[in-house]
C-alpha positions in Angstrom: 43.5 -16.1 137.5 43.0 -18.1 140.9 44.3 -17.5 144.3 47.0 -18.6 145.8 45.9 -21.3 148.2 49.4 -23.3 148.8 51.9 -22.0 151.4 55.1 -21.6 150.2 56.5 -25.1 151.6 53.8 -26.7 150.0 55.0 -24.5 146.7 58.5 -25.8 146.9 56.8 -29.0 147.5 55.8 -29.5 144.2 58.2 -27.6 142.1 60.6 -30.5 143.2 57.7 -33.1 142.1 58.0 -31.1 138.6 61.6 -31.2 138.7 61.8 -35.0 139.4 59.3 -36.0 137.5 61.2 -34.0 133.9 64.4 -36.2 135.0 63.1 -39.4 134.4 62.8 -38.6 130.6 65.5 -36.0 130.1 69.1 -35.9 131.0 70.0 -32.2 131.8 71.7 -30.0 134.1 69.3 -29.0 136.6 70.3 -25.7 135.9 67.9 -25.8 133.0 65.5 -27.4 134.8 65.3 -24.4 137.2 65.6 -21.8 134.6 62.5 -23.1 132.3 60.2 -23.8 135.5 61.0 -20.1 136.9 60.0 -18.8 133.6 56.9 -20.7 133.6 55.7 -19.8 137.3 56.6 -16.3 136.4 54.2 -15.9 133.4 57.1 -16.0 130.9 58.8 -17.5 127.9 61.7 -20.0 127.3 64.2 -19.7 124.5 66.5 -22.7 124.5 69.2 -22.6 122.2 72.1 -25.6 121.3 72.5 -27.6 118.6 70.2 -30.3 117.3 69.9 -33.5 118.8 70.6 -32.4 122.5 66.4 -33.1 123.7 65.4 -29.3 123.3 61.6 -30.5 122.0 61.6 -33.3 124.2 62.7 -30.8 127.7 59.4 -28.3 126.4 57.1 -31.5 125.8 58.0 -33.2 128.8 57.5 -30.3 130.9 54.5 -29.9 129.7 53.1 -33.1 130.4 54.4 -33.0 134.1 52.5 -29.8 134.2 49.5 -31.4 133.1 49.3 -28.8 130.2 48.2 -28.8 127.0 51.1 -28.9 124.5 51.3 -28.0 120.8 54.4 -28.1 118.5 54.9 -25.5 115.5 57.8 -26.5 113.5 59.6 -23.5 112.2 60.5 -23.5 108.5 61.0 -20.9 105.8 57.8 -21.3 104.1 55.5 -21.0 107.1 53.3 -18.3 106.9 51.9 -16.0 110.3 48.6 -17.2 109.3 49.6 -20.8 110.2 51.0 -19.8 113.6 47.8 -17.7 114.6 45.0 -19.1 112.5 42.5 -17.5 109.8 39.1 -16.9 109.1 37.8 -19.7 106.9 34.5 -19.2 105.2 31.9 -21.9 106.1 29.9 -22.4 102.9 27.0 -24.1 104.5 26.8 -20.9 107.3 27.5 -18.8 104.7 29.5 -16.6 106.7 33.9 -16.6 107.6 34.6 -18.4 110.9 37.9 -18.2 112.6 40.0 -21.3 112.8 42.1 -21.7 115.6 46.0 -21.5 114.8 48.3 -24.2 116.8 49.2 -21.1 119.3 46.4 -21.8 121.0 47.6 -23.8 123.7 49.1 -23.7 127.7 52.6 -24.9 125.8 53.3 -23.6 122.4 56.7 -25.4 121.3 58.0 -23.0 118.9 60.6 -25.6 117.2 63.1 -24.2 115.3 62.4 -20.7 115.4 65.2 -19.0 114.0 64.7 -21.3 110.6 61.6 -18.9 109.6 61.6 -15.9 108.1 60.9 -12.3 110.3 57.7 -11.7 109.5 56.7 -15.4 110.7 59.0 -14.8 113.9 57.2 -11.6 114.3 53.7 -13.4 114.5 54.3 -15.0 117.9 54.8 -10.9 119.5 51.2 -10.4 120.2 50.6 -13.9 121.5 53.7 -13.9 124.0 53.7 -10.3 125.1 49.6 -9.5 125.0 48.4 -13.2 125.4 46.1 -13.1 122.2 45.6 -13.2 118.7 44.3 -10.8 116.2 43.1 -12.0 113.1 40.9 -9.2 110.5 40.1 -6.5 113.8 38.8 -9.0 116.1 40.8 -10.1 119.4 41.0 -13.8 120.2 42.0 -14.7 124.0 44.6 -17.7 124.1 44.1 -19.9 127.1 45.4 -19.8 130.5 48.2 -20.5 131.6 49.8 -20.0 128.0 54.0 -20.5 127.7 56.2 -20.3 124.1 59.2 -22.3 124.4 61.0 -21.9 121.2 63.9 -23.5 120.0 66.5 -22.1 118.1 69.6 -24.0 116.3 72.9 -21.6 116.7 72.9 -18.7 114.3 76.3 -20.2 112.5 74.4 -23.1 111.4 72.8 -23.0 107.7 69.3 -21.7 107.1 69.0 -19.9 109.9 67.9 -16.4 110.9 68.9 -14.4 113.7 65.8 -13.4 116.1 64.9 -9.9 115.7 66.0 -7.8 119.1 62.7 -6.8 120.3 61.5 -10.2 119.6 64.4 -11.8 121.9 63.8 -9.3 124.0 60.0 -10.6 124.6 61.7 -13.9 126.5 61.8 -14.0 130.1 64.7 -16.6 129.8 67.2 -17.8 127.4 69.3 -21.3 128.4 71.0 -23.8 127.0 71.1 -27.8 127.3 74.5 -28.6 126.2 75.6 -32.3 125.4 75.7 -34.2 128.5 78.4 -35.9 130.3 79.7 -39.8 129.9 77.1 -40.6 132.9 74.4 -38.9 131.7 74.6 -40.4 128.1 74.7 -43.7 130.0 71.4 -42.7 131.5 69.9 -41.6 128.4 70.5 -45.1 127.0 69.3 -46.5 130.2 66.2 -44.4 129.8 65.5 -45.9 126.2 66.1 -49.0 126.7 63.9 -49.4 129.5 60.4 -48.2 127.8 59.1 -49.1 124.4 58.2 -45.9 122.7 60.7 -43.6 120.2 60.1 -40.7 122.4 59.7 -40.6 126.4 57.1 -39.7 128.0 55.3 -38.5 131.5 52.2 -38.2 133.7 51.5 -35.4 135.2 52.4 -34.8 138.9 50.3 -31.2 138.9 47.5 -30.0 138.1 46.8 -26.4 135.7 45.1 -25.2 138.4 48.2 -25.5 140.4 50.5 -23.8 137.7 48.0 -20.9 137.9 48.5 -21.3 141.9 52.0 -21.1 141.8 52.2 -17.9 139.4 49.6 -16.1 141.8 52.2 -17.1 144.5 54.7 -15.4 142.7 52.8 -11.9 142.9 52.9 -12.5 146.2 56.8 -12.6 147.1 57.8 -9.7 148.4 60.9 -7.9 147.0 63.1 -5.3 149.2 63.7 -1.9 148.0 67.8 -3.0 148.2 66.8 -6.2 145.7 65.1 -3.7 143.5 67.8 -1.5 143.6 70.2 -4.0 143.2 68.4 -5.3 139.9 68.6 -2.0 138.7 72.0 -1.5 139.8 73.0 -4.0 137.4 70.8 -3.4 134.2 72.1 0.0 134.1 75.9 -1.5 134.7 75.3 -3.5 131.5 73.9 -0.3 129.4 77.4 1.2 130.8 79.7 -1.3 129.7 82.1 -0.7 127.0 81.5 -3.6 125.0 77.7 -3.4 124.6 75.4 -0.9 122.7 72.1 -1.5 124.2 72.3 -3.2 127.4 69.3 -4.5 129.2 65.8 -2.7 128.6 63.3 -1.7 131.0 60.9 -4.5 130.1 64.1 -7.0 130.5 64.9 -5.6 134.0 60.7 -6.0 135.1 61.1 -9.6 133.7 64.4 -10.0 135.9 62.4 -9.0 138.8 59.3 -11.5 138.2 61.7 -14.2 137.5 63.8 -13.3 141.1 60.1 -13.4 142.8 59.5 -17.2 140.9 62.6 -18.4 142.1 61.9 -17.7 146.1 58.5 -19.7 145.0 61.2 -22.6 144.1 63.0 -22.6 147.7 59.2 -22.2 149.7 60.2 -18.5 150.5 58.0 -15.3 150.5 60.5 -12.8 150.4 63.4 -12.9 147.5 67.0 -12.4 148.1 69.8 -10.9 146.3 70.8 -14.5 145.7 67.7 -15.0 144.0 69.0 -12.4 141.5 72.1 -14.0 140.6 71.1 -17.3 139.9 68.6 -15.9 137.4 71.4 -12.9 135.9 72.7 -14.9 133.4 70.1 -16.7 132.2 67.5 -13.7 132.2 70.1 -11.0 131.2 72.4 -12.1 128.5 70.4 -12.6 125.4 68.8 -9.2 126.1 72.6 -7.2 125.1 73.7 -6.3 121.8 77.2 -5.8 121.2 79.1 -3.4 119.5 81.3 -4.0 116.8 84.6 -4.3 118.1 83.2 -6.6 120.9 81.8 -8.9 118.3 84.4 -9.5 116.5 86.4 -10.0 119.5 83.7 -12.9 120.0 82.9 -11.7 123.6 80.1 -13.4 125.4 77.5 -11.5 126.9 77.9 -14.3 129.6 81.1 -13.0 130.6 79.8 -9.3 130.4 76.6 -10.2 133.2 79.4 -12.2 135.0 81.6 -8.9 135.1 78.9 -6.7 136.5 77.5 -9.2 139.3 81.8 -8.8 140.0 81.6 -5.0 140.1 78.1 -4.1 142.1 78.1 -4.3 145.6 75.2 -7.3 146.9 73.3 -5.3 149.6 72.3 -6.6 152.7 68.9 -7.8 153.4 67.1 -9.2 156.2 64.2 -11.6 155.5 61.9 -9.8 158.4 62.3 -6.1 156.9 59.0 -5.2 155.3 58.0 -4.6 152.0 59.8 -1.9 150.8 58.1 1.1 149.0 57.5 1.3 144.9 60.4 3.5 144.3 63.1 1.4 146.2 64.6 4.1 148.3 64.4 2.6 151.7 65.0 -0.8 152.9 64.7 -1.6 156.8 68.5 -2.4 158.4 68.9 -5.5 159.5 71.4 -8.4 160.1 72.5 -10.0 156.4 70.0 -12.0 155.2 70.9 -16.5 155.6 70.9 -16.5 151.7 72.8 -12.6 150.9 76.7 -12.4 150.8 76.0 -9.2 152.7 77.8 -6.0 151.2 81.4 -6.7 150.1 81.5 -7.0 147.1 84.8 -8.9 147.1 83.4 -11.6 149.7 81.0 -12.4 146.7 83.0 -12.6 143.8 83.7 -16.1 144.0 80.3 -17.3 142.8 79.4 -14.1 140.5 77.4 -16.3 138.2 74.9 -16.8 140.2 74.0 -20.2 142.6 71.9 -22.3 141.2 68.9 -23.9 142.2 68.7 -25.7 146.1 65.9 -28.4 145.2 67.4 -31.8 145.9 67.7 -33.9 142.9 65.7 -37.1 142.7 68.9 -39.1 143.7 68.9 -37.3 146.8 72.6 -35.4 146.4 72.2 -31.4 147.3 75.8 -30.3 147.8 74.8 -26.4 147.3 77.8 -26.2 144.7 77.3 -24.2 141.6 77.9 -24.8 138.1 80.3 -22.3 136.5 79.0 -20.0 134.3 81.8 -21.3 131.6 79.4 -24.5 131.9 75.8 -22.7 132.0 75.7 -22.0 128.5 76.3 -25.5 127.4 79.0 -27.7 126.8 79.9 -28.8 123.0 83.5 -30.6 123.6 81.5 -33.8 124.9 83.6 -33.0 128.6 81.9 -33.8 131.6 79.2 -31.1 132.2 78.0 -29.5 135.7 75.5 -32.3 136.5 77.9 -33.1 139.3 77.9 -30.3 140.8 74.7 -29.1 140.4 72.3 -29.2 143.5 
């Protein structure tokens, strides 16, 4: 891993350059935008989920030609064995000896397409590679390369042929989103789009370099987090574990991810220090597919969207000031200070309004920044073919 040389202007600098440079290929909320580039920049994993023919492949492929990545797609189906996802050892007959072939996951940007249409065991072969960032194949260890990112895809789970992701392995995302159809303008772009190039599929040139996507995750490490934020992650974690209508709410390793994705957004707005706003725009999207329901609430078809909305409502958003200093390991103590320019302060009520969570504050490449927020109703994808956030969105 490098060192962070860029400031944290010059961070937000180019994390709009990635943004803009995804929008002239994709029409998307920037919502989604925001989400999949604070998962990359904080060492995670994307799983995008909507039905087919919304630009999910093309969103992970574009974004990793922006990033000047290496990309690799793996199209999910039943008959695809582990062995195909990590590689094998192949005997050479002219060596005389098994060498080991390199599976497709070896790669910045593994595209896991279709995830949900394979079987466990095949779902279950990705684990090692997205939570340990190798492969092993017969007792030996393979490295995968740096930086290295699954986006999967995954069709809903009422569609045919389709299994649902095992817990721990949803679990192992950092962030789960969804694309949605887009509204009347947008699908006016998207035709604008094609009939303005040449090629089936869009593409882009890169406007980074990898060396700066490993700049930009060391400058995540580097945000620091006030023992209120902490505690205010926590806070809510344990307020979904406590909530009637789930049976396991949010794990330890889900609230750690929370907090590396809070520290990746303040990279996004050229800040060093997060904010409790930091936490909710990333609530939804890094909390929701991590609860399981009980019974009664899925039959009730309650969204665990509406259950992360219900808790930002009911814990109090602490007040932070941006000069306090970093706060010890165990949270307990936080320096006073005036209410930080981006925290609600601590009433509760003053914040309900926009309990989802704001969204992101880079300006779009058309130059409109309104600061409004898309509902969370909206964040997990429209499917009526209404008009959609984009709007709104910042």
């Amino acid at each position: 891993m490098t060192e962070a040389s860029l400031t944290p202007e010059e961070a937000a600098g180019r994390c709009r350059d990635i943004v803009d440079r995804v929008e002239e290929a994709v029409v998307v909320e920037r919502r989604v935008l925001y989400e999949t580039l604070a998962a990359i920049i904080a060492r995670g994993h994307v799983l995008v989920e909507d039905v087919p023919g919304t630009g999910k492949t093309v969103l992970a492929r574009v974004f990793a030609e922006s990033l000047g990545l290496t990309f690799t797609r793996i199209q999910f189906t039943p008959d695809l064995l582990p062995a195909d996802v990590t590689g094998s050892n192949i005997y050479n007959e002219h060596e005389g000896r098994f060498e080991f072939a390199e599976g497709p996951v070896f790669t910045n940007v593994a595209l896991a397409d279709e995830i949900n249409r394979a079987p466990p065991k095949t779902q279950a072969a990705l684990l090692e590679s997205m939570e340990e960032r190798q492969v092993s194949v017969d007792g030996t260890t393979h490295e995968l390369p740096e930086p290295f990112i699954v986006i999967a895809t995954q069709n809903p789970v009422e569609q045919e042929g389709t299994f649902r992701l095992p817990e721990a392995q949803r679990d192992r995302f950092a962030v789960k989103t969804s694309m949605g159809y887009p509204d009347v303008e947008g699908e006016m772009d998207l035709l604008a789009m094609r009939d303005s190039r040449r090629t089936l599929a869009p593409s882009v040139d890169p406007v980074v370099t990898p060396e700066t996507v490993l700049e930009l995750q060391e400058l995540a490490e580097e945000v620091r987090v006030d023992g209120k934020v902490r505690r205010y992650i926590v806070d809510l974690a344990r307020a979904t574990r406590e909530d009637e209508r789930t049976e396991i709410g949010v794990s330890p390793r889900g609230v750690q991810r929370v907090f590396e994705a809070v520290r990746a957004s303040a990279v996004i707005d050229g800040r060093e220090y997060a904010t409790p706003e930091d936490v909710k725009r990333m609530a939804r999207a890094t909390m929701s597919h991590r609860l399981i329901l009980t019974t009664e609430a899925t039959v009730e078809n309650v969204d665990p969207d509406g259950i992360v909305r219900s808790v930002l409502d009911s814990v109090d958003v602490p007040a932070v000031s941006p000069d306090a200093p970093e706060a010890p390991a165990n949270g307990e103590s936080g320096a006073e200070g005036p209410p930080d320019a981006d925290s609600r302060g601590g009433d509760a009520t003053a914040d309900q309004s926009d309990a989802g969570g704001a969204q992101p504050t880079p300006e779009r490449a058309d130059g409109h920044s309104d600061g409004s927020a898309p509902s969370d109703g909206d964040a997990s994808g429209r499917r009526d073919g209404s008009v959609s956030d984009r709007e709104n969105e910042p």
